[in-house]
Jmol script that loads the backbone (N, CA, C; Angstrom):
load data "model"
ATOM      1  N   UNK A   1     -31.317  -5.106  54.146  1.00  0.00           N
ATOM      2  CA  UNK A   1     -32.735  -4.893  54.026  1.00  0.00           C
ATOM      3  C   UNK A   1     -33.455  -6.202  53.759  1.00  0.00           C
ATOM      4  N   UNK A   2     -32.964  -6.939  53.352  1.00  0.00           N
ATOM      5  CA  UNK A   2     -33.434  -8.475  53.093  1.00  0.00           C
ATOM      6  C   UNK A   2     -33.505  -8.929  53.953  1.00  0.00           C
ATOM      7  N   UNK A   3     -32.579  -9.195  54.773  1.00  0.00           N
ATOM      8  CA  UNK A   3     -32.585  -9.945  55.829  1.00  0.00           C
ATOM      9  C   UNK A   3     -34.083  -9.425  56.575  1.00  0.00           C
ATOM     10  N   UNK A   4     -34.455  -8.447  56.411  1.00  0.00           N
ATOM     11  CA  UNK A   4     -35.052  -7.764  57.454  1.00  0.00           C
ATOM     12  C   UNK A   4     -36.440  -7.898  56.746  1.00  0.00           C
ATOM     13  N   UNK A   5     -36.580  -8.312  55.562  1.00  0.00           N
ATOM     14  CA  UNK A   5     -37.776  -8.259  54.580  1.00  0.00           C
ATOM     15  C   UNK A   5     -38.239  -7.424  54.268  1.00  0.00           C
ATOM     16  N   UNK A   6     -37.628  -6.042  54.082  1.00  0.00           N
ATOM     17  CA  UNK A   6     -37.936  -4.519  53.752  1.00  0.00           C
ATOM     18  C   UNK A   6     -37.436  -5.041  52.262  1.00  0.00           C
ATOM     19  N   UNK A   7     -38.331  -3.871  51.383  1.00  0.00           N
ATOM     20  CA  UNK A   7     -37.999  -3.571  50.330  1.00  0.00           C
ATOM     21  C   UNK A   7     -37.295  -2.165  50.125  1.00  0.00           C
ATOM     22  N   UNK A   8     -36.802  -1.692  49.245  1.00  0.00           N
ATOM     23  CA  UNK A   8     -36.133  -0.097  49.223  1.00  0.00           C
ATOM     24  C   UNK A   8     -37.137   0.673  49.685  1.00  0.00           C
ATOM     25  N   UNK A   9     -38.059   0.804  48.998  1.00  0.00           N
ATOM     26  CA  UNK A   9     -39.427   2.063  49.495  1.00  0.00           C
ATOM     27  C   UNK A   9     -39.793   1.826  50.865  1.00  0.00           C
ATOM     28  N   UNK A  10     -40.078   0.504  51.542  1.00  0.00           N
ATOM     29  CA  UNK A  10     -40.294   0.522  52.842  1.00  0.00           C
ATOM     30  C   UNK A  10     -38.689   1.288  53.482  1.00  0.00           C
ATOM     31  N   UNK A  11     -37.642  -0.040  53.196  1.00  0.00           N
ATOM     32  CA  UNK A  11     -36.736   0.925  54.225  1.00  0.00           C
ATOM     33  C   UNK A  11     -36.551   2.603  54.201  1.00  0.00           C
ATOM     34  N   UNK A  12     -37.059   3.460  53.053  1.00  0.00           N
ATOM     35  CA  UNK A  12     -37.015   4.670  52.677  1.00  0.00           C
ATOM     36  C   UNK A  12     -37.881   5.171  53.582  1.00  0.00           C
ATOM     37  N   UNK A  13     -38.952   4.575  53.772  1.00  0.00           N
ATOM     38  CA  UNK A  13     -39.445   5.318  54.769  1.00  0.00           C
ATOM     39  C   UNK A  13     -39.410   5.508  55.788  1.00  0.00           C
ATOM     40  N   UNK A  14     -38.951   4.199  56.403  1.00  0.00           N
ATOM     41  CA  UNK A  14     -38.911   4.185  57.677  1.00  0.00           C
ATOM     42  C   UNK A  14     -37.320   4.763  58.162  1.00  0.00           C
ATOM     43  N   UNK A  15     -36.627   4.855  57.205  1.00  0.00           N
ATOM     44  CA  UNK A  15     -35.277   5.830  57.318  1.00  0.00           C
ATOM     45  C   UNK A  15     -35.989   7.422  57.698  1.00  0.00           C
ATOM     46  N   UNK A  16     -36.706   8.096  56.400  1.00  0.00           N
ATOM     47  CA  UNK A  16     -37.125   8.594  56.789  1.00  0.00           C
ATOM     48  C   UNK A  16     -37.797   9.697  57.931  1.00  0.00           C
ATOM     49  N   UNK A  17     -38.772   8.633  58.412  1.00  0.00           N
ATOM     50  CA  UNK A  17     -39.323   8.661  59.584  1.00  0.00           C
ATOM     51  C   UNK A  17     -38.398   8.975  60.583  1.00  0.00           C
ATOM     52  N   UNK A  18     -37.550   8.106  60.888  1.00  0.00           N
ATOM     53  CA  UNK A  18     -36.329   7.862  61.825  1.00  0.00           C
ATOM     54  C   UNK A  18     -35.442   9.182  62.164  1.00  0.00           C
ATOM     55  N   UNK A  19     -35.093  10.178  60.910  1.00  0.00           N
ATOM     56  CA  UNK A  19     -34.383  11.343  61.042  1.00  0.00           C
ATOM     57  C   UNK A  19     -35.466  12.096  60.745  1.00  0.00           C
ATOM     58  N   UNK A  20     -36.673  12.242  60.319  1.00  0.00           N
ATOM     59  CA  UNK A  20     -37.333  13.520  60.358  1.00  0.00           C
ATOM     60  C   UNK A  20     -38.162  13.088  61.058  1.00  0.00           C
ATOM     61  N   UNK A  21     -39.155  12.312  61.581  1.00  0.00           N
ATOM     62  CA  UNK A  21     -39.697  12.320  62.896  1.00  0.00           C
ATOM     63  C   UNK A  21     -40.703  12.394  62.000  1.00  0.00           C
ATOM     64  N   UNK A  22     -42.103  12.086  62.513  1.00  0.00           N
ATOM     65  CA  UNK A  22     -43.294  11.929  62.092  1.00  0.00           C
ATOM     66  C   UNK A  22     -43.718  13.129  60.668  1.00  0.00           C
ATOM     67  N   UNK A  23     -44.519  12.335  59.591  1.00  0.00           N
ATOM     68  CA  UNK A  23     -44.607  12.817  58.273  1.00  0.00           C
ATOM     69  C   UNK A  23     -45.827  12.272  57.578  1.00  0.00           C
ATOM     70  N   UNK A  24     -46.193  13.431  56.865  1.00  0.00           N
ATOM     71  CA  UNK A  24     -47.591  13.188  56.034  1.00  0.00           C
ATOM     72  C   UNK A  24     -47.607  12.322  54.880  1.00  0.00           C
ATOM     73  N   UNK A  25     -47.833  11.550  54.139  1.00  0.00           N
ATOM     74  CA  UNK A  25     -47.673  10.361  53.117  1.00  0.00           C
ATOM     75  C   UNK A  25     -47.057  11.380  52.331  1.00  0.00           C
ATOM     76  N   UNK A  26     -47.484  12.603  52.044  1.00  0.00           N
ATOM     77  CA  UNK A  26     -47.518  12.772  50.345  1.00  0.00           C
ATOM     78  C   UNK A  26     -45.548  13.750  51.029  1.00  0.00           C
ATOM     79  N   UNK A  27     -45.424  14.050  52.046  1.00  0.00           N
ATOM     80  CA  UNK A  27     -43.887  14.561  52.269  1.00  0.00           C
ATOM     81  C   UNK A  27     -42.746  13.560  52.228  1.00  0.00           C
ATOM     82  N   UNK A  28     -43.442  12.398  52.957  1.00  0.00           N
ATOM     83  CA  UNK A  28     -42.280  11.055  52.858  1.00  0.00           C
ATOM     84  C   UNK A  28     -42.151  10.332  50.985  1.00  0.00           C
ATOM     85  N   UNK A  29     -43.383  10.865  50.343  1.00  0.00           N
ATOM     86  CA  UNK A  29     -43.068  10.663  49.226  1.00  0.00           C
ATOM     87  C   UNK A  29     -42.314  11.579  48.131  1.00  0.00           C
ATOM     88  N   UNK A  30     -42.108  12.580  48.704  1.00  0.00           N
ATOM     89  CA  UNK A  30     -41.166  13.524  48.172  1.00  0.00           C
ATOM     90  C   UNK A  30     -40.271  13.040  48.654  1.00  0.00           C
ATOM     91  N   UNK A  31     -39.754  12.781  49.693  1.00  0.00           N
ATOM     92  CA  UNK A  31     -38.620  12.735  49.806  1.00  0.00           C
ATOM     93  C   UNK A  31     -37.762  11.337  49.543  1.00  0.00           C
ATOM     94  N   UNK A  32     -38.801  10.056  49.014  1.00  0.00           N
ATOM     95  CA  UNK A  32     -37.643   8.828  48.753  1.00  0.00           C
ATOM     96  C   UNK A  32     -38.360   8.731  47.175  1.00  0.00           C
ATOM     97  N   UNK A  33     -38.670  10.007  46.875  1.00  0.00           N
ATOM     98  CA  UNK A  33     -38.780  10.169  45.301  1.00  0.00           C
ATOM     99  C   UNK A  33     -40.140   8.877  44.814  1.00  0.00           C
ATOM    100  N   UNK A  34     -41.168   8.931  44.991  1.00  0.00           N
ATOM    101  CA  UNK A  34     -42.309   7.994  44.889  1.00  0.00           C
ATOM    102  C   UNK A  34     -43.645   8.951  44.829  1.00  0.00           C
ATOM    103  N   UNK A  35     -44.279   8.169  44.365  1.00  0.00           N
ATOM    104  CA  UNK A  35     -45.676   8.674  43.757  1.00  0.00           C
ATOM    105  C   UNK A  35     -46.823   8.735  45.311  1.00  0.00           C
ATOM    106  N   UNK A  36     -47.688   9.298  45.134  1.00  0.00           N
ATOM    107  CA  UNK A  36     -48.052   9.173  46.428  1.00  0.00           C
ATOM    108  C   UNK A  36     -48.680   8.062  46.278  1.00  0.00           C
ATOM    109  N   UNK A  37     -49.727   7.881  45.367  1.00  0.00           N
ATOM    110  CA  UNK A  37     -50.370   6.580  44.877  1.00  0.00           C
ATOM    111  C   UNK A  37     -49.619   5.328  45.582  1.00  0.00           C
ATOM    112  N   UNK A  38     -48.125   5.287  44.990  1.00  0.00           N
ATOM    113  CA  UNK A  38     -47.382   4.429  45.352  1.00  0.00           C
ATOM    114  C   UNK A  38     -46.765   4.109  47.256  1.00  0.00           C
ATOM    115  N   UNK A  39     -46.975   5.227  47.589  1.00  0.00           N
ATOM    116  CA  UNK A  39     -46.318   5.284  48.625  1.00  0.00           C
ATOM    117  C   UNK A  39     -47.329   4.936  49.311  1.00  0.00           C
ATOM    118  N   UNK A  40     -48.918   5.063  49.150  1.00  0.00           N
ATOM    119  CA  UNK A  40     -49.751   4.653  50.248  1.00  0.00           C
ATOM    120  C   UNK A  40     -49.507   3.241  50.177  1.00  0.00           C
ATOM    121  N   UNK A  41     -49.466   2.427  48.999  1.00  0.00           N
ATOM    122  CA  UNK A  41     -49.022   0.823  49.232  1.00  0.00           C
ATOM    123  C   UNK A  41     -48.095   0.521  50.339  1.00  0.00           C
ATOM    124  N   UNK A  42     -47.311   1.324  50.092  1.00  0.00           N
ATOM    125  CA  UNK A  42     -45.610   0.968  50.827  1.00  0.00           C
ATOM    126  C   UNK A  42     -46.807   1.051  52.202  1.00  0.00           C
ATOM    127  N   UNK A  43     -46.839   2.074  52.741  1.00  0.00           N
ATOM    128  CA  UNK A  43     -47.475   2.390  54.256  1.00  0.00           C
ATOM    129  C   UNK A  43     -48.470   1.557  54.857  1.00  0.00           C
ATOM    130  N   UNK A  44     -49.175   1.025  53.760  1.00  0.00           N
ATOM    131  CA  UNK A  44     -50.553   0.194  54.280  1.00  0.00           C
ATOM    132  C   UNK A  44     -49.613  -1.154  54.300  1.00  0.00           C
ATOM    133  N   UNK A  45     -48.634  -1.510  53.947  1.00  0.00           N
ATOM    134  CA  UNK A  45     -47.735  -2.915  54.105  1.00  0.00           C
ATOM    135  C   UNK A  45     -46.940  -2.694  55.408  1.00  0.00           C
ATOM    136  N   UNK A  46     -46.638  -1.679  55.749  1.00  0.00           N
ATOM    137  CA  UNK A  46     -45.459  -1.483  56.639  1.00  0.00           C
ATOM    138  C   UNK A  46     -46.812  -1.185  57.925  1.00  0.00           C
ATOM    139  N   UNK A  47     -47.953  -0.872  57.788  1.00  0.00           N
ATOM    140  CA  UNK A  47     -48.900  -0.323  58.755  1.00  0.00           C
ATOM    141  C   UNK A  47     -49.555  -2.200  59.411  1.00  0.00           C
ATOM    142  N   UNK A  48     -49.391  -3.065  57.922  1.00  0.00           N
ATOM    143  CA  UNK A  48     -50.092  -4.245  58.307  1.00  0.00           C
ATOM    144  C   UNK A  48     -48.570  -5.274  59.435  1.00  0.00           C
ATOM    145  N   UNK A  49     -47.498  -4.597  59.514  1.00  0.00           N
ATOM    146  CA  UNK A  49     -46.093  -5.566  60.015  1.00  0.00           C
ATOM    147  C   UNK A  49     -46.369  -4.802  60.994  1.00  0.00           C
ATOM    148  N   UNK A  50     -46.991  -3.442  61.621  1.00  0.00           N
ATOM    149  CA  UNK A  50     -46.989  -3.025  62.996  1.00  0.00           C
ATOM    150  C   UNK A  50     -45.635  -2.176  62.933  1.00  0.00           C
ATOM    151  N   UNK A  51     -45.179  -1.753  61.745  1.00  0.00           N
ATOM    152  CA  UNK A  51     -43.996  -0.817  61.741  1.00  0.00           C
ATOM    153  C   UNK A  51     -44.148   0.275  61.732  1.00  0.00           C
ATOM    154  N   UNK A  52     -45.344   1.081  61.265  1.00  0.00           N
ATOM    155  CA  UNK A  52     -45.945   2.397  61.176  1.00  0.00           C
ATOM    156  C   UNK A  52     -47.450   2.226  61.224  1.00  0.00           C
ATOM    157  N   UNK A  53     -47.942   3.504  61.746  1.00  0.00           N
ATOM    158  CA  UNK A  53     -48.972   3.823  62.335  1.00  0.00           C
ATOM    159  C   UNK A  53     -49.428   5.136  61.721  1.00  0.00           C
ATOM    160  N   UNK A  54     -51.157   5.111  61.248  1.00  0.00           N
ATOM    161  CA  UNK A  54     -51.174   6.978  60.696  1.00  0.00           C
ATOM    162  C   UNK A  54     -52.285   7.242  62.094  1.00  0.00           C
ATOM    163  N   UNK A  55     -51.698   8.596  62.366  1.00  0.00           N
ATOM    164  CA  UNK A  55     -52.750   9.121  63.220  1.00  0.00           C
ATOM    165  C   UNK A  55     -52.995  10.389  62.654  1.00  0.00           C
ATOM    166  N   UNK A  56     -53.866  10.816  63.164  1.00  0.00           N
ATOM    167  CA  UNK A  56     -54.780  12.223  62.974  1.00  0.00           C
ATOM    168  C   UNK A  56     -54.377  12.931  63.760  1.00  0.00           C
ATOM    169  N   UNK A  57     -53.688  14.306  63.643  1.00  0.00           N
ATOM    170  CA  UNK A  57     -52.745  15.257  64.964  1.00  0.00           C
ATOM    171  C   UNK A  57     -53.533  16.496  64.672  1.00  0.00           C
ATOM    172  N   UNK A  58     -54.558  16.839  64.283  1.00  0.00           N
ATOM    173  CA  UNK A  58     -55.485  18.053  63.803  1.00  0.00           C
ATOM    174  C   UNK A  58     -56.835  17.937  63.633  1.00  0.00           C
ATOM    175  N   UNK A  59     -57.587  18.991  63.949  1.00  0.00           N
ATOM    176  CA  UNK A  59     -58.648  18.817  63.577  1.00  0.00           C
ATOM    177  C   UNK A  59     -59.122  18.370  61.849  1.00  0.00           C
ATOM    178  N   UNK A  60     -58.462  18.494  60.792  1.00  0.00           N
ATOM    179  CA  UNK A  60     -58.677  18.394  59.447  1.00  0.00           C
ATOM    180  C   UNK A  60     -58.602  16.770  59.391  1.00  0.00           C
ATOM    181  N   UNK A  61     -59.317  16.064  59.909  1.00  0.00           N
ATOM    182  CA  UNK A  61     -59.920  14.657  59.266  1.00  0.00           C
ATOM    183  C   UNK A  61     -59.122  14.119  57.986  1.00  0.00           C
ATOM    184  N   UNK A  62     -58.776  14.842  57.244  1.00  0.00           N
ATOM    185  CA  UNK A  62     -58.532  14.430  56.116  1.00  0.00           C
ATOM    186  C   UNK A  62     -57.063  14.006  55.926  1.00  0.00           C
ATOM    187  N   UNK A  63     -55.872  15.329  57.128  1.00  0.00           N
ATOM    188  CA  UNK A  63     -54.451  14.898  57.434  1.00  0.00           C
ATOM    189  C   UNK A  63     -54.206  14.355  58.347  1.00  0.00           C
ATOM    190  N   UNK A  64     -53.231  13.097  58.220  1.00  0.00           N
ATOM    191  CA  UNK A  64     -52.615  11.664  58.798  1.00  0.00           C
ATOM    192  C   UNK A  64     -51.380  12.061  58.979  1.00  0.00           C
ATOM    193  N   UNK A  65     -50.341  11.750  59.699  1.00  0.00           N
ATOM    194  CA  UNK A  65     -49.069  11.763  59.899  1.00  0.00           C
ATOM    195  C   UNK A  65     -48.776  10.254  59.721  1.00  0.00           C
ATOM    196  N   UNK A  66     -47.952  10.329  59.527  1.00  0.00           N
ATOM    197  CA  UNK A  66     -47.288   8.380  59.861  1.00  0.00           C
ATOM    198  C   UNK A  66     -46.410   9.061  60.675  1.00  0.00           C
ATOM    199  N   UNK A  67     -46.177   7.766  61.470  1.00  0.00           N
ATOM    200  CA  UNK A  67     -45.245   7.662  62.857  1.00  0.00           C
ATOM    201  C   UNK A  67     -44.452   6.098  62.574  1.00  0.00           C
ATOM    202  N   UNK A  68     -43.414   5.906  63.688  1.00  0.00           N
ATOM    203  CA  UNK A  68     -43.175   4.898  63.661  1.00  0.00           C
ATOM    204  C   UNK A  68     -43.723   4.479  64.769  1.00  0.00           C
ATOM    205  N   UNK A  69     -43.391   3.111  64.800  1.00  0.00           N
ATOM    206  CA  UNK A  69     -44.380   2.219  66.077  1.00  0.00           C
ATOM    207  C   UNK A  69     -42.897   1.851  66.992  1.00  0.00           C
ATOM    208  N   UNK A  70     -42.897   1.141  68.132  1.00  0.00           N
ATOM    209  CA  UNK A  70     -41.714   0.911  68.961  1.00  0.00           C
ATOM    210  C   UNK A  70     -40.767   0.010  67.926  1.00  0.00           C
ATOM    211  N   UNK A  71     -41.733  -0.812  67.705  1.00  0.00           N
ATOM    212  CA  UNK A  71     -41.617  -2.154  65.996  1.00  0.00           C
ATOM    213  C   UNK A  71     -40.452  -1.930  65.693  1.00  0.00           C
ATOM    214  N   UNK A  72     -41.152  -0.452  64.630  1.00  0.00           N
ATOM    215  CA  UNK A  72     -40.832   0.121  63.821  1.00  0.00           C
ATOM    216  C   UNK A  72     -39.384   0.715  64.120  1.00  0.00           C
ATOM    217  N   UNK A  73     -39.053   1.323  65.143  1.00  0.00           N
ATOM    218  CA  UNK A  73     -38.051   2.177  65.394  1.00  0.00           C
ATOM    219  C   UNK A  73     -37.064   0.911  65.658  1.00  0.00           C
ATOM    220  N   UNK A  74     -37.327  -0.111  66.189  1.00  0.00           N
ATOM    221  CA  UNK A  74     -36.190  -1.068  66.700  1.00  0.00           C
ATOM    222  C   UNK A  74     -35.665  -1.422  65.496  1.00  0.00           C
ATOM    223  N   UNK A  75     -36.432  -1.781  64.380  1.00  0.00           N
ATOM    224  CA  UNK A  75     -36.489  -2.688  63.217  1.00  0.00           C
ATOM    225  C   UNK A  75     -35.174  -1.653  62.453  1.00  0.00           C
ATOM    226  N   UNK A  76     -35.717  -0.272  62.278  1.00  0.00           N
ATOM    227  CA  UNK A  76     -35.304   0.474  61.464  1.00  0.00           C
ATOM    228  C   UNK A  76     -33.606   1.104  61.757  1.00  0.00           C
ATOM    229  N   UNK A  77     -33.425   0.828  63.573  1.00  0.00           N
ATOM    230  CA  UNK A  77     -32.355   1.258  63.917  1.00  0.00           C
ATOM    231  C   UNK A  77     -31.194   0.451  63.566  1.00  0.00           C
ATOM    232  N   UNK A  78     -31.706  -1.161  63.719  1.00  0.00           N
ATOM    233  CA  UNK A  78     -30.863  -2.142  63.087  1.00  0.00           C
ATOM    234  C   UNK A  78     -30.308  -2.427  62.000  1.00  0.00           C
ATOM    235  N   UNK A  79     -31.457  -2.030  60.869  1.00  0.00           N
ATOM    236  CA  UNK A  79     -31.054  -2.150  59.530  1.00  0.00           C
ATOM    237  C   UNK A  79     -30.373  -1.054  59.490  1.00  0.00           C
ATOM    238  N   UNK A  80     -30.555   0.104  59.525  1.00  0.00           N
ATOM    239  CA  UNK A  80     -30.148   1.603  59.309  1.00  0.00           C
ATOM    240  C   UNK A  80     -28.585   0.975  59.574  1.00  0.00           C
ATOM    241  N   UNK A  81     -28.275   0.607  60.548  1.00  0.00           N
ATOM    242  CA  UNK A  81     -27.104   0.440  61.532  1.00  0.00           C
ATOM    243  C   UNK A  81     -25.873  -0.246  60.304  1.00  0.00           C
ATOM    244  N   UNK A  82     -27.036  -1.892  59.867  1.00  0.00           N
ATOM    245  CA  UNK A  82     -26.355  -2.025  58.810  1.00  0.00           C
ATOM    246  C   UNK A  82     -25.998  -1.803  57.519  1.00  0.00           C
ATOM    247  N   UNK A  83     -26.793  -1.113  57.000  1.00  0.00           N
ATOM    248  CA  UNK A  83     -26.823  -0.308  55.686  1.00  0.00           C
ATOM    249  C   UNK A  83     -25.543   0.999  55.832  1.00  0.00           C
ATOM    250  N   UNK A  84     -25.683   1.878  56.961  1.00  0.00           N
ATOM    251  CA  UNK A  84     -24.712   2.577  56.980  1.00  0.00           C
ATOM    252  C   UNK A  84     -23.352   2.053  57.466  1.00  0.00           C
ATOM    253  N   UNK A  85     -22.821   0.782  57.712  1.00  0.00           N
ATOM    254  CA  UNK A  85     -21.893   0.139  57.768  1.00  0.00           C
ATOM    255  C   UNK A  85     -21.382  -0.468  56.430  1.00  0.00           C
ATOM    256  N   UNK A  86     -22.092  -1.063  55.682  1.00  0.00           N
ATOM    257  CA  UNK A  86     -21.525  -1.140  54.504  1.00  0.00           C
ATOM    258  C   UNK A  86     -21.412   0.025  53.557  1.00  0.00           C
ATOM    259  N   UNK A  87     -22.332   1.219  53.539  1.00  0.00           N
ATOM    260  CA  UNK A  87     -21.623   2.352  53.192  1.00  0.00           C
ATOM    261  C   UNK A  87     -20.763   2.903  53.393  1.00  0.00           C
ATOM    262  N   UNK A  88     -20.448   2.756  54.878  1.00  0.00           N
ATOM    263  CA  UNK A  88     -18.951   3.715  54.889  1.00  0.00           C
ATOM    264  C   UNK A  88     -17.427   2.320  54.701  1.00  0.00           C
ATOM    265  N   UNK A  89     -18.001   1.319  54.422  1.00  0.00           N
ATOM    266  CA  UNK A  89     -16.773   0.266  54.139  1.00  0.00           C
ATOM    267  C   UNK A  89     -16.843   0.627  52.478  1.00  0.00           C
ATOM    268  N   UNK A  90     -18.104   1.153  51.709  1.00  0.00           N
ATOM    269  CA  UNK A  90     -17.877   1.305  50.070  1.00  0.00           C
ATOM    270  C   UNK A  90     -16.839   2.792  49.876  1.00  0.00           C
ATOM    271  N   UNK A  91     -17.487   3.081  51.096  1.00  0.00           N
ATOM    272  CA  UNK A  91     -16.615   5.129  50.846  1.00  0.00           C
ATOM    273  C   UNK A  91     -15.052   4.421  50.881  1.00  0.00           C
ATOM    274  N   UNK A  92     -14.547   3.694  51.712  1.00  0.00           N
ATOM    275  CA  UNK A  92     -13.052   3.648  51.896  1.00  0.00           C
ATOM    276  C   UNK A  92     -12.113   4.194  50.809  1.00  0.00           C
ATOM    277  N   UNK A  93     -12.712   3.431  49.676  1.00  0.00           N
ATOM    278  CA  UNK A  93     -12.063   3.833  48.323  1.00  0.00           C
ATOM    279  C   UNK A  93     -11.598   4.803  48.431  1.00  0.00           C
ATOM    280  N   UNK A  94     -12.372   5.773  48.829  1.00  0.00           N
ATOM    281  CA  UNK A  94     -12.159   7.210  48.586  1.00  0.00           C
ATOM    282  C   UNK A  94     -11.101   7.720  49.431  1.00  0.00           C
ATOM    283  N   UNK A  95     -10.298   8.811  49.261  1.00  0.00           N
ATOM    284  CA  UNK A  95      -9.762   9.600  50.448  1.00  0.00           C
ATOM    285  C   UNK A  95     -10.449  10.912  51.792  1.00  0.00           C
ATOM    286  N   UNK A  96     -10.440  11.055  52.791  1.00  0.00           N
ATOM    287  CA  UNK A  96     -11.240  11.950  53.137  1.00  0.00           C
ATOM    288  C   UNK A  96     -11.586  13.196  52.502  1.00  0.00           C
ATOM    289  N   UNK A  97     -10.490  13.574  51.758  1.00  0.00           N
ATOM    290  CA  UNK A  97     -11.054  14.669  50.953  1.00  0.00           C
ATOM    291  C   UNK A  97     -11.973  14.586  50.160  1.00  0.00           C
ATOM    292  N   UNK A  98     -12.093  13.803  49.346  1.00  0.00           N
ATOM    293  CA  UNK A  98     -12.812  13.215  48.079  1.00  0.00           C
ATOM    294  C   UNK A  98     -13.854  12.846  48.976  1.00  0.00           C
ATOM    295  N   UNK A  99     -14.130  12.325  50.322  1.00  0.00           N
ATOM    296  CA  UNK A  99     -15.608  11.881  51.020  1.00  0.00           C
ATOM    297  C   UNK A  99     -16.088  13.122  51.414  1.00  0.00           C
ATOM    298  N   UNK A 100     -15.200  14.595  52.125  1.00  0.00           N
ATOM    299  CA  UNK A 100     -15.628  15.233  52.475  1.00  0.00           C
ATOM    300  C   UNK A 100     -16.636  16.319  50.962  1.00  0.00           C
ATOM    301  N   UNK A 101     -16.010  16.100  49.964  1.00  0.00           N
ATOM    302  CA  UNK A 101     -16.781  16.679  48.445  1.00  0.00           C
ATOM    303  C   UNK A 101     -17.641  16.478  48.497  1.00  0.00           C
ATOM    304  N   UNK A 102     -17.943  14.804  48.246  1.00  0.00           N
ATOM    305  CA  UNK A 102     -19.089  13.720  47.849  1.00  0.00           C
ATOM    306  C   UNK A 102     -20.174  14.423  48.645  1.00  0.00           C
ATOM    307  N   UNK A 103     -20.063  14.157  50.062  1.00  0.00           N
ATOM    308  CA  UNK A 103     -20.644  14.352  51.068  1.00  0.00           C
ATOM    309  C   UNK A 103     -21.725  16.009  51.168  1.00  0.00           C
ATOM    310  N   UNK A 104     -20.533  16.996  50.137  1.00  0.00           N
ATOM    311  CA  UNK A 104     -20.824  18.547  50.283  1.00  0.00           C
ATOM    312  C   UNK A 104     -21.941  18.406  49.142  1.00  0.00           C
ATOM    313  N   UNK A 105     -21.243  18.022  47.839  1.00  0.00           N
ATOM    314  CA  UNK A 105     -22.344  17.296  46.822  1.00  0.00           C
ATOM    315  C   UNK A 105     -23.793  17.042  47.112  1.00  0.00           C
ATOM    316  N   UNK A 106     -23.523  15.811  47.764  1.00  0.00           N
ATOM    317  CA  UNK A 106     -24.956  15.673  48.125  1.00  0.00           C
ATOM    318  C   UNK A 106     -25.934  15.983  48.781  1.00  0.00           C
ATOM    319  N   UNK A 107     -25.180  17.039  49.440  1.00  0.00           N
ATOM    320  CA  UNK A 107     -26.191  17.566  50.423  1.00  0.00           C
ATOM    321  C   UNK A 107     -26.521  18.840  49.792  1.00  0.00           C
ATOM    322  N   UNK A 108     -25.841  19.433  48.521  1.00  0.00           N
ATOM    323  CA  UNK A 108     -26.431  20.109  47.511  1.00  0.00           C
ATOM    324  C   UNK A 108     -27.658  19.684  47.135  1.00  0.00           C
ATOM    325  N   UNK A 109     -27.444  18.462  46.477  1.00  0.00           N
ATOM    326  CA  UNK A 109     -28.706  17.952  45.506  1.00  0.00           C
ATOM    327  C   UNK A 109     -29.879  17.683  46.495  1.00  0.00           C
ATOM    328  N   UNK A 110     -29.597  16.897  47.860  1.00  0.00           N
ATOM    329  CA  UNK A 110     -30.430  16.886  48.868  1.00  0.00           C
ATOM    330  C   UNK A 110     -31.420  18.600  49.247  1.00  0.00           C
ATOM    331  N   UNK A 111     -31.055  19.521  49.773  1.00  0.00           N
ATOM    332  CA  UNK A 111     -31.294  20.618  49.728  1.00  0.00           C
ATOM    333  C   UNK A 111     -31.722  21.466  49.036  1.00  0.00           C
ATOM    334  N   UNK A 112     -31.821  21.479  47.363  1.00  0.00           N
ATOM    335  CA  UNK A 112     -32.492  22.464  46.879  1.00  0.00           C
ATOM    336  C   UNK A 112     -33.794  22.046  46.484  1.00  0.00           C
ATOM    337  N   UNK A 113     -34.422  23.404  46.245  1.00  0.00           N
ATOM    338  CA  UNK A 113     -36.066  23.561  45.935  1.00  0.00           C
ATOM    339  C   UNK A 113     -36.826  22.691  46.866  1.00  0.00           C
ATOM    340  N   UNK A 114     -36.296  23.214  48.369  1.00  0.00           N
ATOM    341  CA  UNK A 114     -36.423  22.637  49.898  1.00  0.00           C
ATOM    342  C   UNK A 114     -36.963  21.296  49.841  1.00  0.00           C
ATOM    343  N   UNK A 115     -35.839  20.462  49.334  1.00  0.00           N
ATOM    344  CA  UNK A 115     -35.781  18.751  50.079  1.00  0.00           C
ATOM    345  C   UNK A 115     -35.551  18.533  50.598  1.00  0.00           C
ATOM    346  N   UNK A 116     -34.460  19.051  51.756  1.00  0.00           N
ATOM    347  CA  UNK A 116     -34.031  18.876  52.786  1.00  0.00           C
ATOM    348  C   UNK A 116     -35.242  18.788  53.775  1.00  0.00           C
TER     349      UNK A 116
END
end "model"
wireframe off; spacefill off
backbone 0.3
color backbone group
């Protein structure tokens, strides 16, 4: 993420973005655990690098989606690429059984009181 000059909350979002596909500020802030307050910073930084974009998909003026930009998606596929490469070199430790748990685990904690 350094290399790339993302901070955690940016790359969060634009991870994000990437597997759930276009999202309203205050949903992408549920989901990398951030304030919305906070998260409009993240967006208006990542909106000024040409990595995300808010558009208006409704008549209600008032709701924005963020999207990613082409930028954005290239930027995010790369890092993503490397971030989940050194994760699965940290899992090794483990045995597949013990990854296949972890894995069931978290997609517990991911999933309830609909986070998923």
């Amino acid at each position: 993420m350094a290399a790339a000059d993302l901070t955690i909350s940016q790359f969060g979002v634009l991870e994000a973005l990437l597997h759930k596909g276009p999202l309203c500020q205050r949903d992408i802030a549920a989901k990398i655990l951030k304030s919305t307050g906070n998260i409009t910073l993240v967006i208006d930084n990542l909106e000024k690098r040409g990595l995300v974009r808010r558009e208006r998909i409704n008549e209600d003026r008032r709701y924005l989606t963020i999207q990613l930009t082409d930028q954005g998606l290239e930027l995010i596929h790369e890092v993503f690429a490397r971030v989940e490469a050194a994760i699965v070199a940290e899992m090794k430790v483990l045995t597949n059984d013990e990854q296949g748990a972890l894995g069931t685990l978290c997609k517990k904690l991911g999933l309830r009181e609909g986070r998923g």
